[in-house]
N, CA, C and O of each residue as an XYZ file, in Angstrom:
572
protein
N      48.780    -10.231      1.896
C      47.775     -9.197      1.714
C      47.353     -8.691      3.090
O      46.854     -9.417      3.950
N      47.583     -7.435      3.224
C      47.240     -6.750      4.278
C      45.711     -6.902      4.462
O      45.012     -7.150      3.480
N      44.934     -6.696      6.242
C      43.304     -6.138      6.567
C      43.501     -4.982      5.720
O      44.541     -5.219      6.334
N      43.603     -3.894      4.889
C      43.212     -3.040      4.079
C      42.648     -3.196      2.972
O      41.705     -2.696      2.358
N      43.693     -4.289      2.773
C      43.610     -4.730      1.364
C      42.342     -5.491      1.090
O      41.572     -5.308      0.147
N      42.263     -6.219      1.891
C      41.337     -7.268      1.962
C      39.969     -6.411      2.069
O      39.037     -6.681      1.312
N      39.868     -5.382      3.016
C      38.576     -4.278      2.734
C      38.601     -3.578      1.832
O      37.551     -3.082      1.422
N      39.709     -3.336      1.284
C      39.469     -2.347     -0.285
C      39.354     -2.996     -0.917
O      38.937     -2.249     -1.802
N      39.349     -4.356     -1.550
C      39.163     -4.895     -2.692
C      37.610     -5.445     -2.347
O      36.765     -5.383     -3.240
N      37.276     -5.961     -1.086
C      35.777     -6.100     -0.784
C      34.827     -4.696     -1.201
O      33.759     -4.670     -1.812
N      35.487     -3.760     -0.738
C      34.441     -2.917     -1.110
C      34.669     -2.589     -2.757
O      33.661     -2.079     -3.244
N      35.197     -2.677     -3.212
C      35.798     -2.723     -4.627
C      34.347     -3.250     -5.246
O      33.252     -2.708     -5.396
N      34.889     -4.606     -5.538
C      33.582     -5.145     -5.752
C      32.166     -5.286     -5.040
O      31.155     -5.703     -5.607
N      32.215     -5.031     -4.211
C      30.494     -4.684     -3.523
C      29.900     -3.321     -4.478
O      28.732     -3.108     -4.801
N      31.160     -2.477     -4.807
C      30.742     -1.341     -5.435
C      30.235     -1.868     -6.970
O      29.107     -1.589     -7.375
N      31.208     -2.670     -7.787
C      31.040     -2.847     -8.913
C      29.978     -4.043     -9.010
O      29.307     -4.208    -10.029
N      29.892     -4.690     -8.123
C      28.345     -5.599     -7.825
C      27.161     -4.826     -8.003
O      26.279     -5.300     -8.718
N      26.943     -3.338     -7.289
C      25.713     -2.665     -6.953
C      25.981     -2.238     -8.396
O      25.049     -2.589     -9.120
N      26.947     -1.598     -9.044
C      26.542     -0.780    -10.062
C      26.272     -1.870    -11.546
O      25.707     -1.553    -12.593
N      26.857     -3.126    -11.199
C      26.119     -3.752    -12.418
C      24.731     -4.209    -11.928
O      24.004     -4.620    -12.832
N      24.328     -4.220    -10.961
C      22.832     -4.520    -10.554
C      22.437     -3.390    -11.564
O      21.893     -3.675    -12.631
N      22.758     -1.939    -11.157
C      21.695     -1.047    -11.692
C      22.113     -1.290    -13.156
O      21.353     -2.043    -13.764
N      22.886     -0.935    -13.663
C      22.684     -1.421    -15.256
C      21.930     -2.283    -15.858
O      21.117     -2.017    -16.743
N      22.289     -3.883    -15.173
C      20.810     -4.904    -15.484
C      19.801     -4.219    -15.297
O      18.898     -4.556    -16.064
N      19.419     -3.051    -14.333
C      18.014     -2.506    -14.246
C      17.653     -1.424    -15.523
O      16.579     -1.245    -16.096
N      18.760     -0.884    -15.701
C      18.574     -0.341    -16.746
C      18.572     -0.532    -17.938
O      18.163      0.279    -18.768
N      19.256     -2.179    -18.291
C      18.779     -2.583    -19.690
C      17.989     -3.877    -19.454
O      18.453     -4.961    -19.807
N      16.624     -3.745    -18.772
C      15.630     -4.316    -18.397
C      14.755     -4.042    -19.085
O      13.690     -4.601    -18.826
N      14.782     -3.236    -20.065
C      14.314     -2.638    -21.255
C      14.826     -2.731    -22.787
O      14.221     -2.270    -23.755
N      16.045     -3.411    -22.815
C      17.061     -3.736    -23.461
C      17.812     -2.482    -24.218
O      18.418     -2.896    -25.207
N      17.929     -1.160    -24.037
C      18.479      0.187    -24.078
C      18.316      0.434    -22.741
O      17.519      0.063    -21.879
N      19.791      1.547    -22.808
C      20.298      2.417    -21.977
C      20.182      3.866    -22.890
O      20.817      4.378    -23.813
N      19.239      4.135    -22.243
C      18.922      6.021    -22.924
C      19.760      6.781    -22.385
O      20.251      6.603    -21.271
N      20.045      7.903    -23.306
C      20.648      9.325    -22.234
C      20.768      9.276    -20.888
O      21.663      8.926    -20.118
N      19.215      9.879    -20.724
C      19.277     10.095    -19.129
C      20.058      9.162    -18.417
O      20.921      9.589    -17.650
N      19.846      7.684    -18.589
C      19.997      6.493    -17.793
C      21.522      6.505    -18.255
O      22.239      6.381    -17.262
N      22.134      6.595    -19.244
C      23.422      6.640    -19.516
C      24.350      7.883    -18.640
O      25.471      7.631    -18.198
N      23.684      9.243    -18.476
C      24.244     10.104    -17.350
C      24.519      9.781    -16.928
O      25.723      9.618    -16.724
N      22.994      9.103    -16.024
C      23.017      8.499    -14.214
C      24.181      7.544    -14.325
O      25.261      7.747    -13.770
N      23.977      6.772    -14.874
C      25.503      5.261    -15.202
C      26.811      6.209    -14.845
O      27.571      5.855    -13.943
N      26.979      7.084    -15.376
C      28.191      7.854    -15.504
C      28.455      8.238    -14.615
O      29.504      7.832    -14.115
N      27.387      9.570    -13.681
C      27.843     10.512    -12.688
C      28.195      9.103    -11.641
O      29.261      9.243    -11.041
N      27.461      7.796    -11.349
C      27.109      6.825    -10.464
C      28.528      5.804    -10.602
O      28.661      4.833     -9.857
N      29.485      6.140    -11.582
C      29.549      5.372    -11.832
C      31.289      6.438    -10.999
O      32.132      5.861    -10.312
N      31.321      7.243    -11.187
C      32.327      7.786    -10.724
C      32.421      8.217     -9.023
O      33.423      8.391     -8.329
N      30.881      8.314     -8.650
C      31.002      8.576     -7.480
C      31.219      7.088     -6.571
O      31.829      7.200     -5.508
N      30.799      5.911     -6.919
C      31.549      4.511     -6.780
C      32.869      4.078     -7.137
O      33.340      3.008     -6.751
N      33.646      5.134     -8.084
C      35.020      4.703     -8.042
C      35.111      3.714     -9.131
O      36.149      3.081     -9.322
N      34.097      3.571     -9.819
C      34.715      2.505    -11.091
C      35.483      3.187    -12.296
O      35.278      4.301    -12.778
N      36.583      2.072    -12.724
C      37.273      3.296    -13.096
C      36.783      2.619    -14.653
O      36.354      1.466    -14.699
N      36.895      3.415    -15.812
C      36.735      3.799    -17.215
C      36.749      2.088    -18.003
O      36.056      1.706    -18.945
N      37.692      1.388    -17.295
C      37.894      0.016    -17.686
C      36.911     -0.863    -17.176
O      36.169     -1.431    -17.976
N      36.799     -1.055    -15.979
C      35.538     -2.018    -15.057
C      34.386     -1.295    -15.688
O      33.382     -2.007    -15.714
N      34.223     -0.136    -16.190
C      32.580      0.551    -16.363
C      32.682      0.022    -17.812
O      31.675     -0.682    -17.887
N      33.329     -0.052    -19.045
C      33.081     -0.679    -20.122
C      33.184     -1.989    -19.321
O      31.979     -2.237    -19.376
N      33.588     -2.814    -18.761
C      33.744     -3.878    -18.525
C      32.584     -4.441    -18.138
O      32.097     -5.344    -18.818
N      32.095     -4.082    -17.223
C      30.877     -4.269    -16.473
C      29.620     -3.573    -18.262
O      29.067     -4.291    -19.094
N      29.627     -2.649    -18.212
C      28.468     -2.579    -19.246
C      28.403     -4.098    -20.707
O      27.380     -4.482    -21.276
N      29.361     -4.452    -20.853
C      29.789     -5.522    -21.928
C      29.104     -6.972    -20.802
O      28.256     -7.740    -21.258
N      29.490     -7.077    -19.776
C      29.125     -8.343    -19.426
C      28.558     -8.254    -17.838
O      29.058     -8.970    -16.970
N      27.299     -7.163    -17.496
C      26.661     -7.070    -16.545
C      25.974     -8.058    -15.781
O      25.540     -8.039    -14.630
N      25.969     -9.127    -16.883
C      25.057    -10.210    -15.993
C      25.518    -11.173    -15.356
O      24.826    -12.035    -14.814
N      27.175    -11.108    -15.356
C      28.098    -11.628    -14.775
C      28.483    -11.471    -13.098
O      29.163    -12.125    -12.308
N      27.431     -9.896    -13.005
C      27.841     -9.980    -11.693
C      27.008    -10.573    -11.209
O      26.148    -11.058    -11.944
N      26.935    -10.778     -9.694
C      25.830    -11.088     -9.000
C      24.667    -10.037     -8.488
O      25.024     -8.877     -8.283
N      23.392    -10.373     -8.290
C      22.969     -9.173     -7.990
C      22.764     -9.418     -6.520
O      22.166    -10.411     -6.108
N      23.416     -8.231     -5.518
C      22.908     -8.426     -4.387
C      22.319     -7.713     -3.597
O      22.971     -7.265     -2.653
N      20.987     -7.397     -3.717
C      19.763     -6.679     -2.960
C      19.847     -6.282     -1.484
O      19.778     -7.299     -0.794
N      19.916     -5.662     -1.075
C      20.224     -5.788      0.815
C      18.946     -6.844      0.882
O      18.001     -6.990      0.106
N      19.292     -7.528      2.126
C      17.747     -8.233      2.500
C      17.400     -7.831      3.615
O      16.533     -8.555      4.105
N      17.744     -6.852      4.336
C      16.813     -6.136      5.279
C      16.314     -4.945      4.909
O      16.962     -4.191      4.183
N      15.370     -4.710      5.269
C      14.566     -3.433      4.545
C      15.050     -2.094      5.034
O      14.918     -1.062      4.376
N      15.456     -2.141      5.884
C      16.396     -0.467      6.377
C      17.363     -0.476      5.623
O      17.581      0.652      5.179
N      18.420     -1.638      5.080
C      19.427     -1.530      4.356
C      19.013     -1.256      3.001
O      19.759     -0.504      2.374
N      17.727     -1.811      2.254
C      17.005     -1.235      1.168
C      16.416      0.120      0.769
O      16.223      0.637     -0.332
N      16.150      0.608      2.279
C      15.658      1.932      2.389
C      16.776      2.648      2.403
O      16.909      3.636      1.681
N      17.986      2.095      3.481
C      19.227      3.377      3.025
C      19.738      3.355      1.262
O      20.206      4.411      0.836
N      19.660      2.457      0.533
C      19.993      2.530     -0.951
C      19.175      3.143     -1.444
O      19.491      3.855     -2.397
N      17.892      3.108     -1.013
C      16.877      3.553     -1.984
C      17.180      5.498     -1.952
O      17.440      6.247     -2.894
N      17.027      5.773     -0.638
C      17.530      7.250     -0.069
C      18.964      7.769     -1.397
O      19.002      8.526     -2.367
N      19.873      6.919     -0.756
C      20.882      7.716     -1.784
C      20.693      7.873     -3.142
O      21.275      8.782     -3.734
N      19.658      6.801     -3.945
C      19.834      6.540     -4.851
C      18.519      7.384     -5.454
O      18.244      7.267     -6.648
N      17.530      8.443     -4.370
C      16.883      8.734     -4.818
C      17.454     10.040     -5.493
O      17.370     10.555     -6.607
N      18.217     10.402     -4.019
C      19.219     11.794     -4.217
C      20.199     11.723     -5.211
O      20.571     12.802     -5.673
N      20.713     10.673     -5.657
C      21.474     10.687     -6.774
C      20.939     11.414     -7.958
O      21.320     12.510     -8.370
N      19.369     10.135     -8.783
C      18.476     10.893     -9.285
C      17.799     11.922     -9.533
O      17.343     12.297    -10.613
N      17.698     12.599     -8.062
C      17.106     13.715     -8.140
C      18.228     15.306     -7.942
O      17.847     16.472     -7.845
N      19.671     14.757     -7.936
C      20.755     15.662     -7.905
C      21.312     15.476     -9.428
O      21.977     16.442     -9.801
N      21.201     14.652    -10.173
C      21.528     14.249    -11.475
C      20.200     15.132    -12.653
O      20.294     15.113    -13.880
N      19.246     15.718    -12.001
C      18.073     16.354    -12.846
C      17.500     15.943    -13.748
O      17.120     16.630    -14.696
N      17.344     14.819    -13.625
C      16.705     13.699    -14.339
C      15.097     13.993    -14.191
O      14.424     13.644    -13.221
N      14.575     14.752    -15.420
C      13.133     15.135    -15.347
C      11.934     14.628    -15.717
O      11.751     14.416    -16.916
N      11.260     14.441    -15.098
C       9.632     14.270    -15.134
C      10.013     12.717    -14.866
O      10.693     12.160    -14.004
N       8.994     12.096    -16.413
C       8.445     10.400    -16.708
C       9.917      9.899    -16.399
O       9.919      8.983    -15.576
N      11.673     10.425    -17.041
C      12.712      9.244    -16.690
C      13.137      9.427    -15.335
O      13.465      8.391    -14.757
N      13.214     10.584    -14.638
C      13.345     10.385    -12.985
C      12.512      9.569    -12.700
O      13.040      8.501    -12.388
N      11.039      9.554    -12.640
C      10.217      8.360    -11.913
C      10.586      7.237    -12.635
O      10.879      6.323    -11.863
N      10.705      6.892    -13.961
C      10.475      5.543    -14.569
C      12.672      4.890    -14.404
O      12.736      3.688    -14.149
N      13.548      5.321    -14.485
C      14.193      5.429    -13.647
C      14.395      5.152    -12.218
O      15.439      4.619    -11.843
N      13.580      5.438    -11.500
C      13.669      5.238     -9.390
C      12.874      4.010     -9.610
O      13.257      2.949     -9.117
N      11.731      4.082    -10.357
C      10.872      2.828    -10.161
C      11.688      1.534    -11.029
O      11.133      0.439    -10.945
N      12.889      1.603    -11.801
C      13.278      0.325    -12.000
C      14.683      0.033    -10.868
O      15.112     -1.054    -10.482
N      15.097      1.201    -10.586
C      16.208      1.152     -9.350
C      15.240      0.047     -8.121
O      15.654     -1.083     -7.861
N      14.057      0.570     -7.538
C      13.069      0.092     -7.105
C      13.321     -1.269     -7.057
O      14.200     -1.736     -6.333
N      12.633     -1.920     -7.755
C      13.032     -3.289     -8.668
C      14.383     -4.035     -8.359
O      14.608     -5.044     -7.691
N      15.082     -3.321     -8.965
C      16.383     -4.096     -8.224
C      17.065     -3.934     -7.213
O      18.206     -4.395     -7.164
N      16.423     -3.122     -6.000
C      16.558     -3.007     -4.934
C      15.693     -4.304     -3.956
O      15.885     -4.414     -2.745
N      14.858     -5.101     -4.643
C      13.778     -5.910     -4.090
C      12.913     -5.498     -3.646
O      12.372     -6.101     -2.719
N      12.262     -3.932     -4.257
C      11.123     -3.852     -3.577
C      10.042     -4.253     -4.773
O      10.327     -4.331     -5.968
N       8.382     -4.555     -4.024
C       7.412     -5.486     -4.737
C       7.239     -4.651     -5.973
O       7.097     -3.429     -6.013
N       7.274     -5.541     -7.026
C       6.949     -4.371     -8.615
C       5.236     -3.772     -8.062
O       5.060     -2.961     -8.971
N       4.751     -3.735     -7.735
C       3.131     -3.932     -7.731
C       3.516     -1.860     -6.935
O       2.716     -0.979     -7.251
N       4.468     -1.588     -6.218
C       4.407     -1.138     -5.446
C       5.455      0.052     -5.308
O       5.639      0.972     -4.512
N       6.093     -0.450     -6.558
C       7.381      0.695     -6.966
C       6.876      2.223     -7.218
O       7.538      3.203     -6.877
N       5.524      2.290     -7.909
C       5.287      3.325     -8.389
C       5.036      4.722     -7.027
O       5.434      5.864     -6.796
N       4.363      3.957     -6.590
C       3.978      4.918     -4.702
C       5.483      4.928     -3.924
O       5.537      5.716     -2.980
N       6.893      4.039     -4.245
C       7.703      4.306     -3.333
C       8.619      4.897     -3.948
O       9.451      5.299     -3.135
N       8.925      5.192     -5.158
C       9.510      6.064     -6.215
C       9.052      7.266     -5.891
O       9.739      8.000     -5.181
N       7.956      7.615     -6.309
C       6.933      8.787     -5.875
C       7.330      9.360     -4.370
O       7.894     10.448     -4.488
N       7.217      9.002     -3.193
C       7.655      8.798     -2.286
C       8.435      9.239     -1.994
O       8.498     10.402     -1.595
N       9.527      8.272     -2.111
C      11.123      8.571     -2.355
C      11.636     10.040     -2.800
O      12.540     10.699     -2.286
N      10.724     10.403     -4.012
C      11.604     11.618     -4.432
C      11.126     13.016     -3.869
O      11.877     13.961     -3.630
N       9.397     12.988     -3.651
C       8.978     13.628     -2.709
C       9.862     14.040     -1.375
O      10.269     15.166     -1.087
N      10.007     13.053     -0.790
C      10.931     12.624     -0.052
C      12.676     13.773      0.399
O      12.996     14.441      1.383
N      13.428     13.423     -1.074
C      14.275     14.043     -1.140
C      14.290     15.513     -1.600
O      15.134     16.344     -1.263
N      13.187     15.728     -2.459
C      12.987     17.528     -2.665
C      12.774     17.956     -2.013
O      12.815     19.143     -2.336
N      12.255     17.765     -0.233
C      12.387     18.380      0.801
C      13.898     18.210      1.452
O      14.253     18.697      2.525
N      14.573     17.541      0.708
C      15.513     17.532      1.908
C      15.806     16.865      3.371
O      16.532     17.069      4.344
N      15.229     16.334      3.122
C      14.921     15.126      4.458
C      16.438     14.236      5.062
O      17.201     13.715      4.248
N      16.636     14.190      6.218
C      17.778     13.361      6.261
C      17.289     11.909      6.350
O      16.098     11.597      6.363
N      18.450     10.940      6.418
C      17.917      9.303      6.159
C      17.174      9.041      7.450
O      16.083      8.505      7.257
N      17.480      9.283      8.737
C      16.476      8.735      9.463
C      15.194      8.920      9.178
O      14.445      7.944      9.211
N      14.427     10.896      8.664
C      13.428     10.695      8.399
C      12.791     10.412      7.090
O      11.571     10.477      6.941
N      13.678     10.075      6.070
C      13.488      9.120      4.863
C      13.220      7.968      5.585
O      12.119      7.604      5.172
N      13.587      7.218      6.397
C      13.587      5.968      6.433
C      12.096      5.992      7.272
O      11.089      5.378      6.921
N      12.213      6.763      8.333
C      10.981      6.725      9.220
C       9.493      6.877      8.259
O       8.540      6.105      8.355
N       9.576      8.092      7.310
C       8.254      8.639      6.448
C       8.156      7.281      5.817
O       7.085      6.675      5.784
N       9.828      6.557      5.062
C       8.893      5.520      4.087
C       8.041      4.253      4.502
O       7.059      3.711      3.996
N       8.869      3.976      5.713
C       8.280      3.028      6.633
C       6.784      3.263      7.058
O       6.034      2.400      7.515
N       6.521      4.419      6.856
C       5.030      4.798      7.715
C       4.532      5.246      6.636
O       3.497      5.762      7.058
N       4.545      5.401      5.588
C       3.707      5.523      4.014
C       2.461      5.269      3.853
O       1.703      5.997      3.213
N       2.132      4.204      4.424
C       0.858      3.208      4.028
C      -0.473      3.192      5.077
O      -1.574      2.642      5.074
N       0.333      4.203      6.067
C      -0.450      4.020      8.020
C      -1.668      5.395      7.246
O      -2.575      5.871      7.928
């Protein structure tokens, strides 16, 4: 096995790791609605899972591992894409926020605290903001 190989199949699954995280987040409720079924979809193609691993993974999600970044810039860059995902997917009103705020969640940020960084977050991206100053505004939120 070739160094390629060995990084494409790592990122392979790092991909299909993150996207069964968000599914557990999304049947944290025990349904996957519409909206949340889109997002699964458009998310699920722009990660490269192909039609087999995405039934695969939806049938036995809790199989993967979930792995959260544990530094908070690496949480903040997921949170960024994943706000823009959401908010490029037109996911409106209560399921865009209630949506970001369970992404939130399984990103490791504090439940107590999802609701202001969801909020945030998407604020955030309807301006258009690039990640440094996503990362800089969310970091300084609270000052």
């Amino acid at each position: 096995m070739s160094i390629s190989d060995l990084f494409e199949s790592g990122f392979k699954k790092r991909n299909e790791d993150h996207f069964a995280a968000i599914v557990r987040v999304a049947m944290s409720d025990g349904v996957i609605n519409d909206a949340e079924r889109e997002f699964l979809d458009r998310l699920a193609i722009r990660l490269d899972i192909t039609e087999h691993d995405y039934k695969a993974i939806l049938k036995n999600y809790k199989s993967h591992p979930i792995n959260a970044p544990h530094s908070y810039d690496k949480r903040l860059e997921r949170l960024y894409d994943l706000a823009r995902m959401v908010w490029a997917d037109h996911i409106e009103g209560e399921h865009q926020v209630s949506l970001l705020e369970k992404l939130c969640i399984g990103l490791g940020f504090n439940p107590e605290n999802v609701k202001y960084i969801a909020d945030k977050a998407l604020s955030l991206v309807y301006y258009e903001v690039d990640l440094n100053e996503f990362t800089e505004k969310m970091k300084k939120m609270n000052q």
